[in-house]
N, C-alpha and C positions, 0 to 999 in steps of 0.2 A: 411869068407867074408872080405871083404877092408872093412878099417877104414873109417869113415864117409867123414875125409879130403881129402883122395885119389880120393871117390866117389865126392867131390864135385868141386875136382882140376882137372878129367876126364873130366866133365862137363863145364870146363873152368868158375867156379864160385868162389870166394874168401871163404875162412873158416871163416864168419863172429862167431864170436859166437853165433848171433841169429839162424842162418842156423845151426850150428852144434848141438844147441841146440834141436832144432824142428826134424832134423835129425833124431838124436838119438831117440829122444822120438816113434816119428813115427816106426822107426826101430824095436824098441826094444817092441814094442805092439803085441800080437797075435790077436787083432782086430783092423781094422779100428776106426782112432780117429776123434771124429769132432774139430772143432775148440776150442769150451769151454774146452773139456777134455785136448787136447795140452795147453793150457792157465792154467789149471788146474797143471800141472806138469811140467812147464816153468816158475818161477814168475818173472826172469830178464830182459825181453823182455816188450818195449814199443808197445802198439797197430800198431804205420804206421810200426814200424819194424817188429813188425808178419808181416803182411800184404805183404809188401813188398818182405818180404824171403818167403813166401806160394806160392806168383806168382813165383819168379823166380824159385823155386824148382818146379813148377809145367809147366812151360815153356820149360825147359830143360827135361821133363819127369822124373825127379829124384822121385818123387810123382804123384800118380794120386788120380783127385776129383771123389769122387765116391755119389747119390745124394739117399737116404731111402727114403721108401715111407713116410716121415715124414717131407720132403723137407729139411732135413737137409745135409749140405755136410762135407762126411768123406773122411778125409785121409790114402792114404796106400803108401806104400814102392813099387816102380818098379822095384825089379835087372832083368828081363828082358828087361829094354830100355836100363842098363847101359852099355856104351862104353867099351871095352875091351882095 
């Protein structure tokens, strides 16, 4: 698989560290994360900057929200939207 920076320079998005961070994490899950748990395993990231990097990585499809019947919203990894 491409490195997270290639995935997110395809996507025409900057390698923030936030992004790269959340990235990865997401990536490297065999289940869908909610938001606490990414927070949970990120602790250098400021709240507007999650936030910010969640939309954008979920704008460009790099991520999709997915909603439990708990109303909770998890994240997962798309390599099917990614650009080739």
């Amino acid at each position: 698989m491409d490195s997270v920076k290639d995935i997110l320079h395809r996507n025409n998005l900057k390698g923030t560290s936030a992004r790269i961070a959340i990235l990865n994490t997401i990536i490297s899950s065999e289940a869908p994360l909610s938001e606490s748990d990414i927070k949970k395993r990120i602790h250098e990231v400021d709240r507007v900057t999650f936030y910010r990097s969640i939309k954008s990585l979920l704008d460009t499809k790099i991520i999709q929200g997915m909603i439990t019947q708990g109303k909770i919203i998890k994240y997962t990894f798309c390599p099917e939207n990614q650009k080739q």
